[in-house]
C-alpha atoms as a printed R data frame, in Angstrom:
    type eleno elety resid chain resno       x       y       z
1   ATOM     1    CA   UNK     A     1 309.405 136.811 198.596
2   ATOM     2    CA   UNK     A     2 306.847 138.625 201.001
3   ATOM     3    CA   UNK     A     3 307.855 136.306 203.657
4   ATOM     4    CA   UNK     A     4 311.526 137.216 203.675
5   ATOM     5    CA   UNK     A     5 311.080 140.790 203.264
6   ATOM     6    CA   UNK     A     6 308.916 141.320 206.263
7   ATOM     7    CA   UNK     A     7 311.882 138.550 208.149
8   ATOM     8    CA   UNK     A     8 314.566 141.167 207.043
9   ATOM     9    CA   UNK     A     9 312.961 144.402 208.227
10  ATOM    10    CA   UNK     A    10 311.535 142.485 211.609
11  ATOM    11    CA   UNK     A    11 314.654 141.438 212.755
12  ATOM    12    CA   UNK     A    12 317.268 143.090 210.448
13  ATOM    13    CA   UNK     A    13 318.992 139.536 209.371
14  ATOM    14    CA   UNK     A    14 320.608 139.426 206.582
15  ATOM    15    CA   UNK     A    15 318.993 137.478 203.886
16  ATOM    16    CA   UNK     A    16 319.235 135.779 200.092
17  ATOM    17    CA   UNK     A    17 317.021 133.254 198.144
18  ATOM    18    CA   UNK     A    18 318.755 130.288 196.332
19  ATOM    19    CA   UNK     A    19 316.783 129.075 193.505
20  ATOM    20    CA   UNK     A    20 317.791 125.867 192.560
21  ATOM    21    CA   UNK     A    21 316.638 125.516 188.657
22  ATOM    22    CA   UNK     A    22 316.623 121.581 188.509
23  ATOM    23    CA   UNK     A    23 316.911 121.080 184.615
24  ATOM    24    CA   UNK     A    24 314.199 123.298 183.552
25  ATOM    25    CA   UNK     A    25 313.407 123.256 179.961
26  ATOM    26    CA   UNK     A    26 310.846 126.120 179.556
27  ATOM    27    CA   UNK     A    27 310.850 129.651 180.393
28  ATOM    28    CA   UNK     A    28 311.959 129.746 184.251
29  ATOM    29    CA   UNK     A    29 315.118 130.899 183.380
30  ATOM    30    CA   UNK     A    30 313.836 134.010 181.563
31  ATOM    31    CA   UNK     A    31 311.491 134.300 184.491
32  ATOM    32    CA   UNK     A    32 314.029 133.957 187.181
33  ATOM    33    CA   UNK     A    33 316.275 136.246 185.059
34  ATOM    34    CA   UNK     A    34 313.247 139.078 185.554
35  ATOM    35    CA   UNK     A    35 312.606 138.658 189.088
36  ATOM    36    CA   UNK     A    36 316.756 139.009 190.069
37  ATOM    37    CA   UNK     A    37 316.425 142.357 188.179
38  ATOM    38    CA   UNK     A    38 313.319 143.301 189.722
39  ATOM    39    CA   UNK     A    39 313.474 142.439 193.450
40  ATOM    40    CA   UNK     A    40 314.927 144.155 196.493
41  ATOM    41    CA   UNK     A    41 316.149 140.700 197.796
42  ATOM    42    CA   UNK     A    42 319.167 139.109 197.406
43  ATOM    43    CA   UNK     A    43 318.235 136.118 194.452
44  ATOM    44    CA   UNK     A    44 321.302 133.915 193.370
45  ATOM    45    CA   UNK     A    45 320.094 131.541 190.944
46  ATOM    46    CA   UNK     A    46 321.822 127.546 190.569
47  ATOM    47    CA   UNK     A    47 321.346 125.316 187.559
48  ATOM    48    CA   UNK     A    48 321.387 121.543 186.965
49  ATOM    49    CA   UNK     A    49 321.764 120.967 183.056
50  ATOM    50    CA   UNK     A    50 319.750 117.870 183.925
51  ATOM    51    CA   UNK     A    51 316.546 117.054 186.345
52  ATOM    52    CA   UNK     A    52 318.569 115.310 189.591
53  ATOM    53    CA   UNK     A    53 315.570 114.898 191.334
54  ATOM    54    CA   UNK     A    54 314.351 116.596 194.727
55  ATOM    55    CA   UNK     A    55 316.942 115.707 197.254
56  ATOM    56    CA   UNK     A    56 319.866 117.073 194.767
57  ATOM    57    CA   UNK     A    57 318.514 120.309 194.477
58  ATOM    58    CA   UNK     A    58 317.732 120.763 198.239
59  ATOM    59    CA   UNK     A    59 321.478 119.630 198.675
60  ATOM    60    CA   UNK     A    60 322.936 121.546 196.147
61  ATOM    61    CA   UNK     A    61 320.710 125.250 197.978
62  ATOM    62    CA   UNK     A    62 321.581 124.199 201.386
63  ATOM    63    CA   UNK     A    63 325.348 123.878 199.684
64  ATOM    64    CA   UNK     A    64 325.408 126.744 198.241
65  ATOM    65    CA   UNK     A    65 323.804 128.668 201.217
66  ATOM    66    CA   UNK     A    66 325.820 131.180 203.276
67  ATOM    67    CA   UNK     A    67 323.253 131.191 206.527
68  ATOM    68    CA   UNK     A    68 323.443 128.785 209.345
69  ATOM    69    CA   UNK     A    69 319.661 128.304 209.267
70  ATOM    70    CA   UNK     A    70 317.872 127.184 205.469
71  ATOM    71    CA   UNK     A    71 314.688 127.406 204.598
72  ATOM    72    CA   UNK     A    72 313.740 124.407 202.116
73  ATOM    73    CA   UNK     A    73 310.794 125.433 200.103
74  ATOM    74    CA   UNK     A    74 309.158 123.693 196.949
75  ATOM    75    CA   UNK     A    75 308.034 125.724 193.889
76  ATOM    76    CA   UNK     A    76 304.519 125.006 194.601
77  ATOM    77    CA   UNK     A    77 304.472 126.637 198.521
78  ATOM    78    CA   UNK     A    78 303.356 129.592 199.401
79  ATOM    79    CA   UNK     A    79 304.059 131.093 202.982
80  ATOM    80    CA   UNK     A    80 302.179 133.123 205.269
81  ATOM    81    CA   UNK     A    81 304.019 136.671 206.224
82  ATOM    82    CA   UNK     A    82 305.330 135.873 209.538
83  ATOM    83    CA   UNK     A    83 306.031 132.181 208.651
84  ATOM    84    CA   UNK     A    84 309.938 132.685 208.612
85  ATOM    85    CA   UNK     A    85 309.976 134.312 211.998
86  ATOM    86    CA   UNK     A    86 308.632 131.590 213.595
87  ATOM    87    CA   UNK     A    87 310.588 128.802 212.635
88  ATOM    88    CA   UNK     A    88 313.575 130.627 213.190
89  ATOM    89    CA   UNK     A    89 312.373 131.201 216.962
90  ATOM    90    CA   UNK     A    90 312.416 127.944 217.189
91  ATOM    91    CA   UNK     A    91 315.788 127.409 216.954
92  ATOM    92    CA   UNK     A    92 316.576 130.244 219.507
93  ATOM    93    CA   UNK     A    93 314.820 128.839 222.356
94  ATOM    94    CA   UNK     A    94 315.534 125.220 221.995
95  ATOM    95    CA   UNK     A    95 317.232 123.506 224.578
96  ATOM    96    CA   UNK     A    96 320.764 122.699 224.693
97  ATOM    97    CA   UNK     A    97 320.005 118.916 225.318
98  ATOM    98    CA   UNK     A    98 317.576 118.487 222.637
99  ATOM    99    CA   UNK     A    99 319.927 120.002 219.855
100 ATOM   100    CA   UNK     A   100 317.096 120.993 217.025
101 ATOM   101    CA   UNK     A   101 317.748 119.657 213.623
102 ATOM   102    CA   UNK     A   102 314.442 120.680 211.922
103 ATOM   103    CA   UNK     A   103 311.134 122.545 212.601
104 ATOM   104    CA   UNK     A   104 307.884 122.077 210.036
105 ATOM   105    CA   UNK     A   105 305.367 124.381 208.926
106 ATOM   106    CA   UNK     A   106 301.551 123.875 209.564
107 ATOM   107    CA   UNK     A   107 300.373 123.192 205.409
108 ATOM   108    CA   UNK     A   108 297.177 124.160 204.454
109 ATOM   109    CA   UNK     A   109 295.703 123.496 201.108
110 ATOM   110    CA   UNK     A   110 296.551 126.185 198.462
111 ATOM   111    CA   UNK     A   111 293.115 125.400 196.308
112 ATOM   112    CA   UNK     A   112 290.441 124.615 199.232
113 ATOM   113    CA   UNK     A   113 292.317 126.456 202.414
114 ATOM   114    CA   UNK     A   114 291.868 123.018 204.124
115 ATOM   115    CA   UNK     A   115 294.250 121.519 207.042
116 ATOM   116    CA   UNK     A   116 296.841 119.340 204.746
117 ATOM   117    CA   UNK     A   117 299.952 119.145 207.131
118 ATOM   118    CA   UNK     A   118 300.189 119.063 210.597
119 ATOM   119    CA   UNK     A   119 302.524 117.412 213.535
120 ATOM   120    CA   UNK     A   120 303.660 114.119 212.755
121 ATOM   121    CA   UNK     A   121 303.228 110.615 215.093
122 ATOM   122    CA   UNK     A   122 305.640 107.957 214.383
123 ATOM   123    CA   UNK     A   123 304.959 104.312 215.569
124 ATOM   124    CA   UNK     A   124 306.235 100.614 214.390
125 ATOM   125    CA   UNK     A   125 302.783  98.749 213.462
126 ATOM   126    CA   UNK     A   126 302.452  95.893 210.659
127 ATOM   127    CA   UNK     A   127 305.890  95.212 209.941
128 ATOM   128    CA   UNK     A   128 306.768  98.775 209.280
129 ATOM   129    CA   UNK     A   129 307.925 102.312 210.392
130 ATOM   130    CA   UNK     A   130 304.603 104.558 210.356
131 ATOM   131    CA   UNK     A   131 305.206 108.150 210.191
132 ATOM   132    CA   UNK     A   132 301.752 109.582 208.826
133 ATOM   133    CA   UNK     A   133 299.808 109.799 211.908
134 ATOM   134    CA   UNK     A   134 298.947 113.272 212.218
135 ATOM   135    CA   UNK     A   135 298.171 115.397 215.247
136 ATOM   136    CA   UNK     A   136 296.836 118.809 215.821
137 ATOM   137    CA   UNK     A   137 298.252 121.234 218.097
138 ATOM   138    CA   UNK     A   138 296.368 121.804 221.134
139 ATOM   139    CA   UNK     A   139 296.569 124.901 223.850
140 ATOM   140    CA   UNK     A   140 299.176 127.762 222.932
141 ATOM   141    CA   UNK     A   141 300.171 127.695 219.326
142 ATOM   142    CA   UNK     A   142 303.541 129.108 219.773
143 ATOM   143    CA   UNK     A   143 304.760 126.170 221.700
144 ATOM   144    CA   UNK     A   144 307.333 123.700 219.944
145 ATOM   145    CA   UNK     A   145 305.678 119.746 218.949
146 ATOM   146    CA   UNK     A   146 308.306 116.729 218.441
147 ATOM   147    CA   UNK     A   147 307.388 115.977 215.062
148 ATOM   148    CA   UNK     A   148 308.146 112.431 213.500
149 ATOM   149    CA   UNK     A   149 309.331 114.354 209.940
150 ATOM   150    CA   UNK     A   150 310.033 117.904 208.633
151 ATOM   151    CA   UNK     A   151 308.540 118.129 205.005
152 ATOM   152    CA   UNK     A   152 310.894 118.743 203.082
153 ATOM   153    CA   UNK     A   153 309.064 121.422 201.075
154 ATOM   154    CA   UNK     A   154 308.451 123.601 203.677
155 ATOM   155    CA   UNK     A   155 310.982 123.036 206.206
156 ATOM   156    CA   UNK     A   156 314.089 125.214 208.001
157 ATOM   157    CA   UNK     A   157 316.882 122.937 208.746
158 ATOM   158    CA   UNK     A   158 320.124 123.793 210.224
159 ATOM   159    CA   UNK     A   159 322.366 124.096 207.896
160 ATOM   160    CA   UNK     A   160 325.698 122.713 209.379
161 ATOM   161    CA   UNK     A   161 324.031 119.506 210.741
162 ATOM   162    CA   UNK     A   162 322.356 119.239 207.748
163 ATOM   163    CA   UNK     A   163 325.654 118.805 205.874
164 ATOM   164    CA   UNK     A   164 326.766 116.586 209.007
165 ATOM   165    CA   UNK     A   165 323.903 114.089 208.173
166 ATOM   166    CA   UNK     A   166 324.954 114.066 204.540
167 ATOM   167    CA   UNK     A   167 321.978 115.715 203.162
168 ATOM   168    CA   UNK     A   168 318.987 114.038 201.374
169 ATOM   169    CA   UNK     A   169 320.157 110.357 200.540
170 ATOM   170    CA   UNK     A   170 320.369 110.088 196.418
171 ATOM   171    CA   UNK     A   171 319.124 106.760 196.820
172 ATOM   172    CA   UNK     A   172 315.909 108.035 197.075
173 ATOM   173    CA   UNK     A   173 315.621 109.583 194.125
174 ATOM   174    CA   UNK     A   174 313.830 111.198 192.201
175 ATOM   175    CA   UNK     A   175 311.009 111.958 194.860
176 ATOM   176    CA   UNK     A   176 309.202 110.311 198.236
177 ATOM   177    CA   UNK     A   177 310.335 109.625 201.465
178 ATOM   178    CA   UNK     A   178 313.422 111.182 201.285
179 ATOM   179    CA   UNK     A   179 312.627 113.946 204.050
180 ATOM   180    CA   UNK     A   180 311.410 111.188 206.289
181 ATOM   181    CA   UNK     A   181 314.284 109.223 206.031
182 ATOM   182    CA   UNK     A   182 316.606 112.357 206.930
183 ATOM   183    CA   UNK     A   183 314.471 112.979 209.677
184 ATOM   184    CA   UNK     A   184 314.259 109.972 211.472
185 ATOM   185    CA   UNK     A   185 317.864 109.485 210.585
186 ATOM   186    CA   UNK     A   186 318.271 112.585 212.905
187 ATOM   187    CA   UNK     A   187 316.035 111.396 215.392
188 ATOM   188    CA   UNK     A   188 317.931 108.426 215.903
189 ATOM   189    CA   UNK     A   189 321.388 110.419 215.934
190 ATOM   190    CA   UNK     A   190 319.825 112.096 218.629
191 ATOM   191    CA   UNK     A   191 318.693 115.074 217.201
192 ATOM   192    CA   UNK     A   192 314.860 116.493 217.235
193 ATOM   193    CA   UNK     A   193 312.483 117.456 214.342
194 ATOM   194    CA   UNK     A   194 309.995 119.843 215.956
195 ATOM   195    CA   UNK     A   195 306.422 121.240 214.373
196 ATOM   196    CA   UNK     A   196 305.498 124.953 214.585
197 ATOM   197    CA   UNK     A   197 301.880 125.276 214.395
198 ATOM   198    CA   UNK     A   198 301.593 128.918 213.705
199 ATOM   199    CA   UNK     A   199 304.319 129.189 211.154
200 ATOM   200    CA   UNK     A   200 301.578 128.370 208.363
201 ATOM   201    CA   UNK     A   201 302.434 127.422 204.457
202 ATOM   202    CA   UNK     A   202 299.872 126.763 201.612
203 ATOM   203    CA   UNK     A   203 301.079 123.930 199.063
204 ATOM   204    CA   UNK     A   204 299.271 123.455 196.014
205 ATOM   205    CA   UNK     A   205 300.014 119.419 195.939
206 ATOM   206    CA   UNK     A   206 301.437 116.903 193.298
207 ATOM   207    CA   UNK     A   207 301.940 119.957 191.225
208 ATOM   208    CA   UNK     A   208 305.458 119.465 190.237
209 ATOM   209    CA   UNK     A   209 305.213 115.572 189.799
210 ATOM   210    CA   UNK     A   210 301.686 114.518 189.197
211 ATOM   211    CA   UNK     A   211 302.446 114.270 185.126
212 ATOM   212    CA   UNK     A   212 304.372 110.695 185.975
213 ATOM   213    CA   UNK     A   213 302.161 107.743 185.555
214 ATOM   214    CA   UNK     A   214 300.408 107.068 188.827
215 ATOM   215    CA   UNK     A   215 301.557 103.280 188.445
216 ATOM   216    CA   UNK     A   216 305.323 104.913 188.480
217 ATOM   217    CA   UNK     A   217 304.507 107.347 191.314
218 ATOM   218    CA   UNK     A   218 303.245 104.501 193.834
219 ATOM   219    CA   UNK     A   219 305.844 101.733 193.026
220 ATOM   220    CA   UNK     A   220 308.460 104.359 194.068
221 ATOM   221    CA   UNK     A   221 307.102 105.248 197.172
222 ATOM   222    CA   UNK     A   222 306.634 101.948 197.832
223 ATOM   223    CA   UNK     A   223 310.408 101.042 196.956
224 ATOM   224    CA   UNK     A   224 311.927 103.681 198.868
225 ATOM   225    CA   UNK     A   225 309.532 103.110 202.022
226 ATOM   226    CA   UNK     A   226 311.527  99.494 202.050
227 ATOM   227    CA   UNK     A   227 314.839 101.538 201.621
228 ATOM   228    CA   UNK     A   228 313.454 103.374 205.171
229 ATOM   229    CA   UNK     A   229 312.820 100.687 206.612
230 ATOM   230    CA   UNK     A   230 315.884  98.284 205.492
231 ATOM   231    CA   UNK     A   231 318.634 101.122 206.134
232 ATOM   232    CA   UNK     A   232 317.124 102.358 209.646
233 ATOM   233    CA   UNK     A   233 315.146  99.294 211.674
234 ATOM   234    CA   UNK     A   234 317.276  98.055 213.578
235 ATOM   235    CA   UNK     A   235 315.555  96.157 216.577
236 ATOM   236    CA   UNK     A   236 315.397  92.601 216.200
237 ATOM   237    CA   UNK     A   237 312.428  91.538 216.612
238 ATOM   238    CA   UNK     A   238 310.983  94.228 214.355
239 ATOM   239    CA   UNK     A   239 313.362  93.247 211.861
240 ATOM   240    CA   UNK     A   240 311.444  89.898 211.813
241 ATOM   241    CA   UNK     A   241 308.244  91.275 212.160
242 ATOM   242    CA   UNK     A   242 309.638  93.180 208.640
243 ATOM   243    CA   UNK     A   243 310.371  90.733 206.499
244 ATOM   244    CA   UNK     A   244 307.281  88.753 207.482
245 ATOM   245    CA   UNK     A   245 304.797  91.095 206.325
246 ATOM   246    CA   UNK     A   246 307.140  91.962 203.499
247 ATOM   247    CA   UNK     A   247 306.731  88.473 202.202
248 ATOM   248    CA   UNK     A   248 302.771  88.465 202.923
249 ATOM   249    CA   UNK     A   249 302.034  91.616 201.200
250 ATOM   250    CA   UNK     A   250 304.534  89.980 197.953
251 ATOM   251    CA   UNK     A   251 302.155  87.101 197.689
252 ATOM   252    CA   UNK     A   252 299.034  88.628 198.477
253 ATOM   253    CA   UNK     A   253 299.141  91.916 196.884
254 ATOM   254    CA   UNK     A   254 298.947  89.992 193.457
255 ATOM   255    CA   UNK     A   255 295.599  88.673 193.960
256 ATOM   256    CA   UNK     A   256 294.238  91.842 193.949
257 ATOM   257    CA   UNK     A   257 295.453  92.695 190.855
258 ATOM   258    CA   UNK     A   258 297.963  94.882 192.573
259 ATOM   259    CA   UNK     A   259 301.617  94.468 190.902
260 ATOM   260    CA   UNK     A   260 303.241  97.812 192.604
261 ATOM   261    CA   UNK     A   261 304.387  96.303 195.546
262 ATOM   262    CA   UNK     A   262 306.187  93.572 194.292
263 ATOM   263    CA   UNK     A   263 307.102  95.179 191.226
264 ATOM   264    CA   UNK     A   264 309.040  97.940 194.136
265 ATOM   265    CA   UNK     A   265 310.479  95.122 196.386
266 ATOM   266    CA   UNK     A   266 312.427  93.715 193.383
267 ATOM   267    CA   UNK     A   267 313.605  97.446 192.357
268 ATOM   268    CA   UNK     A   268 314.605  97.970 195.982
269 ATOM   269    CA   UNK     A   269 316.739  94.551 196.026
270 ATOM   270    CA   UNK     A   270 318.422  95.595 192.919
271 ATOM   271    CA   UNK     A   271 319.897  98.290 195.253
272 ATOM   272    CA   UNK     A   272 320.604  95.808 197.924
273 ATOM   273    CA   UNK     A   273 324.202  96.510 197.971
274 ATOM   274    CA   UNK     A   274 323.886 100.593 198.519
275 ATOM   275    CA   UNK     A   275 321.416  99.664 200.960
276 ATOM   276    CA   UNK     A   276 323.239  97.502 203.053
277 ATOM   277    CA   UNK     A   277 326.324  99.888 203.059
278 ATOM   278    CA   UNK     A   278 323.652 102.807 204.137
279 ATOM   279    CA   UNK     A   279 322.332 100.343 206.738
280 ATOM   280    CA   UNK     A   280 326.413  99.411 208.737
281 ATOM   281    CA   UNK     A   281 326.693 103.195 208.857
282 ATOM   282    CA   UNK     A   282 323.511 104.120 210.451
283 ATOM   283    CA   UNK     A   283 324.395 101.525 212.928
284 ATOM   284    CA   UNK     A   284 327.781 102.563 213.618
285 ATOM   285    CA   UNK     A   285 326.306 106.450 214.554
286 ATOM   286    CA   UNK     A   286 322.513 105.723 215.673
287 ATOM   287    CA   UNK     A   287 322.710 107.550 219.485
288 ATOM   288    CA   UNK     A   288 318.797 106.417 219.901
289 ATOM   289    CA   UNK     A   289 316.842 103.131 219.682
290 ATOM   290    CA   UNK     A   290 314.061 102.586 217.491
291 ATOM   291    CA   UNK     A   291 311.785 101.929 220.243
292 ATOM   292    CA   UNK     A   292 313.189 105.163 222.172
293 ATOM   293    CA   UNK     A   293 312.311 107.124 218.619
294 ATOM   294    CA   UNK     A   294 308.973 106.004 219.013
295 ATOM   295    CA   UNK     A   295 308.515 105.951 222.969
296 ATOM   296    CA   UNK     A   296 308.719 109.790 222.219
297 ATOM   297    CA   UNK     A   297 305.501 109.705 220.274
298 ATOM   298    CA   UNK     A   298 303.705 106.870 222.470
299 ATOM   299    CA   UNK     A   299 303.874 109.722 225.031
């Protein structure tokens, strides 16, 4: 609220919060209810009768939203005062030729104030798509950083090629990977997902899903990394490179006493279908390679 206060008397844009209530079933509505009375700032509350899951309620505030430029924020972030500012210069100064799709905070812990979120490096290694190499800005602060993903907790996004990229993918619900599979579906449509490294966010983390069973947690990620990876590699020969390590890990992960990876390759071939209809569109429109989406990290 703090943030977009001091972005509305700074630059005298005009402003309004979307909350999103995703299914809530204790007293946020009563709470939200309060703070609409109570605050100077436009606050226009949405409701889902029924938890849809991350992605949903991102779609359904960047929907809803009247701005061309969003700022996605979880429940659980906190930004610093100037935060908003910042990413929104971003978009002003961005070059025609690299048309900007997203721009990242720099996340700091909320309980211990230590460095939790930073540029992202992307690279193919092991059979997969890596995206969780992370990289420090170095020198002046207030440049721009390709970044390999915008998190989508504490992201600004354009808003009209948001809704040309259809949004967070529902397959990928309810949580995980989702915001890196928009991204680098941007990437390779020849957009760019930048870093800011003084627009700064604190994120208390897990906090809105770490009641699931961490069994459930991991064999989701792990299902909809393969949805990343099925949907979007398209270069041959890491295709094969794929599917060989896929069938490795399958047999070997076992003997460890470590079902989740199997257990998420058979709940990702049950979507097979959806998948492979995901995977002839992002053919049909990819404007980049996958190696020229990573040559831009090797350098």
């Amino acid at each position: 609220m703090n943030a977009a206060r001091a972005y509305r008397d700074s630059t005298g844009a005009a402003i309004e919060l979307i909350v999103v209530d995703d299914g809530s079933r204790d007293d946020s509505a009563g709470w939200l209810n309060d703070r609409v009375r109570e605050s100077d700032v436009p606050i226009r509350v949405v409701r889902h009768e029924q938890n849809l899951g991350f992605g949903a309620a991102c779609n359904r505030g960047v929907a809803e939203a009247r701005s061309p430029l969003v700022l996605l924020l979880n429940n659980d972030v906190a930004l610093d005062i100037d935060s908003i500012g910042r990413l929104a210069s971003r978009f002003v100064t961005a070059a025609a030729a690299t048309p900007l799709f997203a721009v990242h905070c720099h996340v700091l812990d909320f309980e211990t104030n230590a460095e939790a979120g930073a540029g992202q490096a992307g690279a193919f290694s092991r059979g997969f798509i890596r995206v969780h190499e992370r990289f420090m800005a170095g020198g002046d602060v207030t440049a721009t950083f390709p970044s390999m993903f915008a998190s989508g907790g504490s992201s600004m996004v354009d808003r009209e090629r948001f809704l040309e990229l259809g949004g967070f993918d529902p397959l990928f619900a309810p949580f995980y990977f989702e915001d890196v599979e928009l991204s680098y579906r941007a990437w390779k449509r020849g957009l760019t997902v930048a870093y800011a490294p003084d627009a700064m966010a604190r994120h208390r983390f897990s906090s809105t899903i770490g009641a699931r069973p961490r069994r459930e947690i991991r064999r989701i990620s792990q299902r909809n990394r393969l949805f990343l990876n099925w949907i979007h590699l398209h270069e041959p020969s890491w295709v094969l490179q794929h599917f060989a390590w896929v069938g490795l890990l399958f047999v070997t992960t076992p003997l460890t006493l470590r079902l989740d990876f199997p257990r998420a390759v058979i709940a990702a071939l049950r979507r097979l279908p959806d998948v492979l209809q995901r995977r002839r569109k992002e053919r049909m429109l990819a404007r980049r390679t996958d190696r020229q989406v990573m040559a831009i990290f090797a350098r």
